[in-house]
matplotlib code that plots the C-alpha trace (Angstrom):
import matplotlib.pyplot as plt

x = [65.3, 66.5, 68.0, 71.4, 73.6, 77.1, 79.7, 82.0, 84.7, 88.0, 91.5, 93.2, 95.2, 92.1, 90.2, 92.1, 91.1, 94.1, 93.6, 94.6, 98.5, 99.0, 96.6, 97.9, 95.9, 94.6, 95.4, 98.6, 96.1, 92.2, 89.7, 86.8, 83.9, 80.9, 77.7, 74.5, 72.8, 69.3, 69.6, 67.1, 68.9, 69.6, 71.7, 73.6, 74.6, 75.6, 78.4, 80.0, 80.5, 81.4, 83.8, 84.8, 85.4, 87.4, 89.2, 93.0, 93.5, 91.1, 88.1, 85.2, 82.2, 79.3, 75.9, 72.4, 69.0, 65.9, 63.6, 62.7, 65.3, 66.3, 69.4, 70.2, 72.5, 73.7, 72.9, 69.7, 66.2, 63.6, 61.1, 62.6, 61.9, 59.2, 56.7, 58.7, 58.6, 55.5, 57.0, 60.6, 63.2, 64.7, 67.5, 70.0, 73.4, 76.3, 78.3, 76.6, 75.4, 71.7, 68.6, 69.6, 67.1, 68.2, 66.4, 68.3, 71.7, 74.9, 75.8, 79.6, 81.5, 85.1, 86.7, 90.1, 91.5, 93.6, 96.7, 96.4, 98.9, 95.9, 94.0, 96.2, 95.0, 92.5, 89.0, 88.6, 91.5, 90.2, 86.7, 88.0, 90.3, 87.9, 85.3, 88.3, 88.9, 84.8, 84.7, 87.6, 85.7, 82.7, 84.7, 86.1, 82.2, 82.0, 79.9, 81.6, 81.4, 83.6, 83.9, 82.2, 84.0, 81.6, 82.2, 80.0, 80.5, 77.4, 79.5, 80.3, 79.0, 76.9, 76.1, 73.0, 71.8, 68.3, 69.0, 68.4, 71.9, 71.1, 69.6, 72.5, 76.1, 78.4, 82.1, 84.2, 81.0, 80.8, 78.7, 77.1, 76.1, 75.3, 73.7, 75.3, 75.4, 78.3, 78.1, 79.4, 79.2, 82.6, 83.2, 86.2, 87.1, 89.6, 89.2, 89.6, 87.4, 84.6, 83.1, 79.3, 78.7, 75.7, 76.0, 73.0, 71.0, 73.5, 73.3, 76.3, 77.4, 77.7, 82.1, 81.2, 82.3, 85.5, 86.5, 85.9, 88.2, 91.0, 90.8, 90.7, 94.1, 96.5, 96.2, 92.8, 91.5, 88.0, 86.8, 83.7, 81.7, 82.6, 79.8, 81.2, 81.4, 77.8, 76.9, 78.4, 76.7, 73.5, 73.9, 75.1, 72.0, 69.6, 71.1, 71.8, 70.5, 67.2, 66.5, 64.0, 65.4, 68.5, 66.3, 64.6, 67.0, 66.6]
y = [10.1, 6.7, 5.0, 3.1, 1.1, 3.0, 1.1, 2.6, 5.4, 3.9, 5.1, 5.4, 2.0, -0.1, 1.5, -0.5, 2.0, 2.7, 6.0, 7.5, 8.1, 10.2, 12.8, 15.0, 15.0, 18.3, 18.0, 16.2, 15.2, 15.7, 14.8, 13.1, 12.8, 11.2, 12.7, 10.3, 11.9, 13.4, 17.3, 20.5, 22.3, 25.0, 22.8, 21.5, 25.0, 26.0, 22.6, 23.7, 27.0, 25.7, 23.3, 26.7, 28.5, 25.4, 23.5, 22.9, 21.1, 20.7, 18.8, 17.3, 16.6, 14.2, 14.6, 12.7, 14.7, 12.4, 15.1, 17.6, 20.2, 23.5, 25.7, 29.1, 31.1, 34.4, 36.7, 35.2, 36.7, 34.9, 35.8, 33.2, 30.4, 31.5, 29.3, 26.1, 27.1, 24.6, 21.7, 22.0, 23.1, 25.8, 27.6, 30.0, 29.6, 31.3, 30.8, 32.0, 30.3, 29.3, 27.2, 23.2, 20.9, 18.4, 14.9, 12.2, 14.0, 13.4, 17.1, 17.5, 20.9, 21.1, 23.3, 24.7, 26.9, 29.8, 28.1, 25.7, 26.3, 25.2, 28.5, 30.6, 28.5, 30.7, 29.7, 28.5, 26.3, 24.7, 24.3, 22.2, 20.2, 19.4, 18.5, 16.6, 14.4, 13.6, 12.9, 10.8, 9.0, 8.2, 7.3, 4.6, 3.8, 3.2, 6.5, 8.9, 11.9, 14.9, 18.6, 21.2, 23.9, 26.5, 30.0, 31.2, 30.1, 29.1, 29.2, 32.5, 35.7, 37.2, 34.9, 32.8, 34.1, 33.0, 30.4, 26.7, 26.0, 22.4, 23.3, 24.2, 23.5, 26.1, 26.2, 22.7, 21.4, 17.5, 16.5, 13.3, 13.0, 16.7, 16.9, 18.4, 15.9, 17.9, 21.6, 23.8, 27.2, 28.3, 31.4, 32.8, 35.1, 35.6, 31.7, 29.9, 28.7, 26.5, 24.9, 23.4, 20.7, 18.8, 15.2, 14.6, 12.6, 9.6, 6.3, 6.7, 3.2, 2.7, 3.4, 6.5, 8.8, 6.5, 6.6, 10.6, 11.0, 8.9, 11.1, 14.5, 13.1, 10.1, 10.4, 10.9, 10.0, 9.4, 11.5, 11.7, 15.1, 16.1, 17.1, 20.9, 21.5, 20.5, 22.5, 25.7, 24.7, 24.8, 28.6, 29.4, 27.6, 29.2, 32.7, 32.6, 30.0, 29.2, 32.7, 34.2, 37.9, 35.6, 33.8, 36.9, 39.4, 39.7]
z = [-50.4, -51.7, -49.3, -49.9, -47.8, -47.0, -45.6, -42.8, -44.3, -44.4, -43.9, -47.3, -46.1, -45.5, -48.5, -51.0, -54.2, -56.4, -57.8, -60.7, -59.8, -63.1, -61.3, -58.4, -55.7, -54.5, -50.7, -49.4, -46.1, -45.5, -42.8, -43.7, -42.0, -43.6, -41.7, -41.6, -39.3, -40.5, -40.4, -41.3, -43.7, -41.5, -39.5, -42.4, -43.3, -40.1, -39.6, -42.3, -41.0, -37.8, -39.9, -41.7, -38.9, -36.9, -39.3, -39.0, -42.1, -45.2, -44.7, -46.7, -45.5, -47.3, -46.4, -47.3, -47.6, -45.8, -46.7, -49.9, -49.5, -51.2, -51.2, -52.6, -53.1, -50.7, -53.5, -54.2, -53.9, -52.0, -54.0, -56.3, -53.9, -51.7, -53.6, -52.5, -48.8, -48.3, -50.1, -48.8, -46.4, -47.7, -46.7, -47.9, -48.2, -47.3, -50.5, -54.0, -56.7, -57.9, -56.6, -55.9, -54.6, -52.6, -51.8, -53.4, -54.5, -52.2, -50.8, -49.9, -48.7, -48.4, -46.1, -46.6, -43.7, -44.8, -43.2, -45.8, -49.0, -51.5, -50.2, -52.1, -55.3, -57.3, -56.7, -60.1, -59.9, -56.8, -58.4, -61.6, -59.4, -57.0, -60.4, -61.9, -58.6, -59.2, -62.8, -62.1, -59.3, -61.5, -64.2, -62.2, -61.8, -65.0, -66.2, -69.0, -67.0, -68.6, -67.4, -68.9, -71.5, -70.5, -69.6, -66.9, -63.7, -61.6, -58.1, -58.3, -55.6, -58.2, -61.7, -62.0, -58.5, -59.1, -62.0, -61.7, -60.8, -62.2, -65.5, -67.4, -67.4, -67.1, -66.4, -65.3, -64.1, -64.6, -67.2, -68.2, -72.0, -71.8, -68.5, -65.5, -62.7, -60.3, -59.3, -56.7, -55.2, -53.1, -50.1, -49.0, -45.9, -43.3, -42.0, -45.4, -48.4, -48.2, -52.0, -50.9, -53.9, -55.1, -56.9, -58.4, -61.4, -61.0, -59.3, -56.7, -55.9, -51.8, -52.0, -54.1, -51.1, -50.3, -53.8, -54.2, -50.7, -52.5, -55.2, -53.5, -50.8, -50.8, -47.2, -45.9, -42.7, -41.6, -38.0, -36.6, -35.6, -32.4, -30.0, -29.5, -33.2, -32.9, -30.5, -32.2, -35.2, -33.3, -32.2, -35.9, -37.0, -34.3, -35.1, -38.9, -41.4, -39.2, -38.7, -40.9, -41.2, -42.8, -45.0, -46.1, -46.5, -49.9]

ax = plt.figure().add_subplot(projection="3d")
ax.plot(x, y, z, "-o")
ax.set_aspect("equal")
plt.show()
């Protein structure tokens, strides 16, 4: 991983960005924690269940890899990635999608609890917006990102299961002179909707994750982990993503 310098998250007052006002913003309030702790990729799955499964109000959550990393989607086969298992930490995710590695991309979810009026948007709707509030933050970066016209959509339960989700663009994925650079896979059940995103094959700039928040919610606040969501994060991890009969069941 390429290590870069992040300042501390601030509160949308202190941040001093001025967003694009001709944009809505997605959420009317978020929490935002920014998670630099190093994690096995188990773990990382399991807080954002544990985020999923405790969250009052939407929520995104950035995360760093230290380490080779790889993620696939709950339809996936393993088949399909068992050849990386000596090279990487791989896991597989609750939401669907294709094959991301991780290493030197910034990994976000964002969690939004059925409470929430932006969980009865369609899950498409919430994918471009949540693209859009992106390209809009690395256009203010100076990069011409767009999103994708494409048709397919790569964070669905069942398309491009075993695909390289990062090979091709496919539907309102941010793209950077034809290359995709932003994807996500989403989830929903009885506890809300969780989107797990990869940023990758850009130089983010140390404010990306400040700028991205002020894009998603006017009034974002920054929290920090608590040690009990940690600690049910842990048993998800133990019992779910880090077991292999999870890993393998396909």
């Amino acid at each position: 991983m390429i290590s870069r310098p992040n300042p501390p998250l601030l509160q949308r007052e202190e941040a001093g960005f001025a967003a694009d006002e001709d944009s809505p913003r997605l959420f009317a309030a978020l929490d935002v924690y920014r998670d630099i702790t190093s994690r096995s990729a188990a773990m990382n799955m399991a807080v954002d269940e544990a985020l999923l499964q405790s969250a009052t109000v939407p929520t995104v959550r950035f995360y760093r890899w230290d380490h080779p990393a790889l993620s696939f989607g709950y339809f996936g086969k393993f088949a399909d990635v068992s050849t990386y298992q000596s090279k990487r930490d791989i896991v597989r995710r609750w939401t669907g999608g294709g094959i991301v590695f991780h290493g030197d991309d910034l990994t976000y979810s964002i969690v939004i609890p059925a409470s929430s009026a932006v969980f009865c948007e369609s899950s498409i709707s919430i994918y471009e917006r949540t693209h859009a509030a992106i390209r809009a933050a690395l256009i203010r970066n100076g990069e011409k990102a767009e999103l994708s016209p494409g048709v397919d959509d790569c964070g669905s339960t069942v398309n491009s299961a075993g695909a390289m989700c990062f090979t091709n663009p496919v539907r309102s994925d941010v793209i950077r002179n034809g290359q995709k650079i932003a994807g996500a896979a989403q989830r929903r059940n009885r506890a809300g909707l969780l989107q797990q995103g990869s940023i990758q094959n850009v130089d983010l700039p140390a404010s990306f994750e400040n700028e991205l928040a002020e894009q998603l919610s006017a009034g974002f606040v920054a929290r920090q982990i608590e040690p009990r969501l940690l600690e049910q994060a842990q048993k998800i991890a133990e019992n779910k993503y880090g077991n292999p009969v999870w890993l393998r069941k396909r």
